[in-house]
C-alpha positions as CSV (number, residue, x, y, z in Angstrom):
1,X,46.2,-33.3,-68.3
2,X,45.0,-34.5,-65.3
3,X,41.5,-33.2,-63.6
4,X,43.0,-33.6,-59.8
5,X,41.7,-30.1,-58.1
6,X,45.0,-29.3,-55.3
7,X,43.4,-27.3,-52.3
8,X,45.7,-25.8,-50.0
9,X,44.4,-24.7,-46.3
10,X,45.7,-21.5,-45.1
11,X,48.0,-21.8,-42.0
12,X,46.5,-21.2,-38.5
13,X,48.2,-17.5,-38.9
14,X,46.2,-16.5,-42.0
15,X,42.8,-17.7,-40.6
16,X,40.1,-15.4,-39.2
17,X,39.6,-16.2,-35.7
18,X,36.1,-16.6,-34.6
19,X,36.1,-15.4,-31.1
20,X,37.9,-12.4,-32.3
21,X,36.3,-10.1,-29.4
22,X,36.2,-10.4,-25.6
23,X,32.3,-10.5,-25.6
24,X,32.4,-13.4,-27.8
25,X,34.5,-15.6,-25.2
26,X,32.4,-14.6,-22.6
27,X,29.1,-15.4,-24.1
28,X,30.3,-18.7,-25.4
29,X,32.0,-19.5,-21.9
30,X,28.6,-18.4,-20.2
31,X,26.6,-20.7,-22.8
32,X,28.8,-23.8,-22.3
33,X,28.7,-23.0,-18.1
34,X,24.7,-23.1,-18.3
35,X,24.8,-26.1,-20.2
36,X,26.9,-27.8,-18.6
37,X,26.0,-27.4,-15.1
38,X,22.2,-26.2,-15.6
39,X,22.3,-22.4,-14.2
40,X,20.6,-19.6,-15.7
41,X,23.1,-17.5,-17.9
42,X,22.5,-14.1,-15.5
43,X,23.7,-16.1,-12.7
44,X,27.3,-16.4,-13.9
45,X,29.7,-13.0,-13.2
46,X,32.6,-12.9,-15.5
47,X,35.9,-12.8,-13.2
48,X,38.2,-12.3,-15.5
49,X,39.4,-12.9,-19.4
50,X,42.7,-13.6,-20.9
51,X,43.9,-14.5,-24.5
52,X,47.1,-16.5,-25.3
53,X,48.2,-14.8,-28.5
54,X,50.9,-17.8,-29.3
55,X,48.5,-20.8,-29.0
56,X,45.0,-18.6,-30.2
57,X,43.0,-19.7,-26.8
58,X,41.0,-17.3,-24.9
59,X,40.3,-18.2,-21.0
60,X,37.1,-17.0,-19.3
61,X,36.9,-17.3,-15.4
62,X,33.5,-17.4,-14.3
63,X,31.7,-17.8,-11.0
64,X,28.1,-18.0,-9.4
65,X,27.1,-19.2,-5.7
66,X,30.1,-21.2,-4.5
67,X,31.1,-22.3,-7.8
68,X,34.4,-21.0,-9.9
69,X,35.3,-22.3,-13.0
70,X,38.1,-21.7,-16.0
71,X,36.6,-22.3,-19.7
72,X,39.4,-22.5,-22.0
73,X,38.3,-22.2,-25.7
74,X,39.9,-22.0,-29.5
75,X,39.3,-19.2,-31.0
76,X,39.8,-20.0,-34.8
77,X,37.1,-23.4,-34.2
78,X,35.1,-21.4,-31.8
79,X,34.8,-24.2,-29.0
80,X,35.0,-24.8,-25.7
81,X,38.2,-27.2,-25.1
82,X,38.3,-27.6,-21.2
83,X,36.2,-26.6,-18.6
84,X,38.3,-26.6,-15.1
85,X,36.7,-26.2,-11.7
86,X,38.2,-24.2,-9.1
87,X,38.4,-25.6,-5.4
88,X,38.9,-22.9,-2.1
């Protein structure tokens, strides 16, 4: 009989997302903006939010001042994967 233990990982459809609200992309967007380009989290407005249902990824648009940026993040790892500046 062999004492191998077989653990099996539940596909990406049976997982429990961890950004599975709105508010929850938009705090971890604001965090990751503050952090990353030193501004107080009040400062940044949310623009707007969408969620790709296919690919799990929720987008936050935020902007402050002059700036405009797009965080893309996964929601089942619940992290920011691209942070995209917008230009006028």
């Amino acid at each position: 009989m062999s004492n191998r233990i077989h653990y099996t990982m539940p596909g990406i459809g049976l997982m429990k997302r961890r950004l599975e609200k709105e508010a929850d992309a938009v705090a971890l967007a604001v965090s990751a903006a503050a952090k990353k380009y030193g501004i107080e989290p009040s400062a940044a407005q949310t623009l707007e939010t969408k969620y790709h249902t296919e690919a799990g990824d929720w987008y936050v648009a935020l902007g402050w001042d002059d700036m405009r940026i797009i965080v893309r993040m996964d929601s089942v790892l619940a992290r920011v994967t691209e942070i995209k500046e917008i230009r006028d």
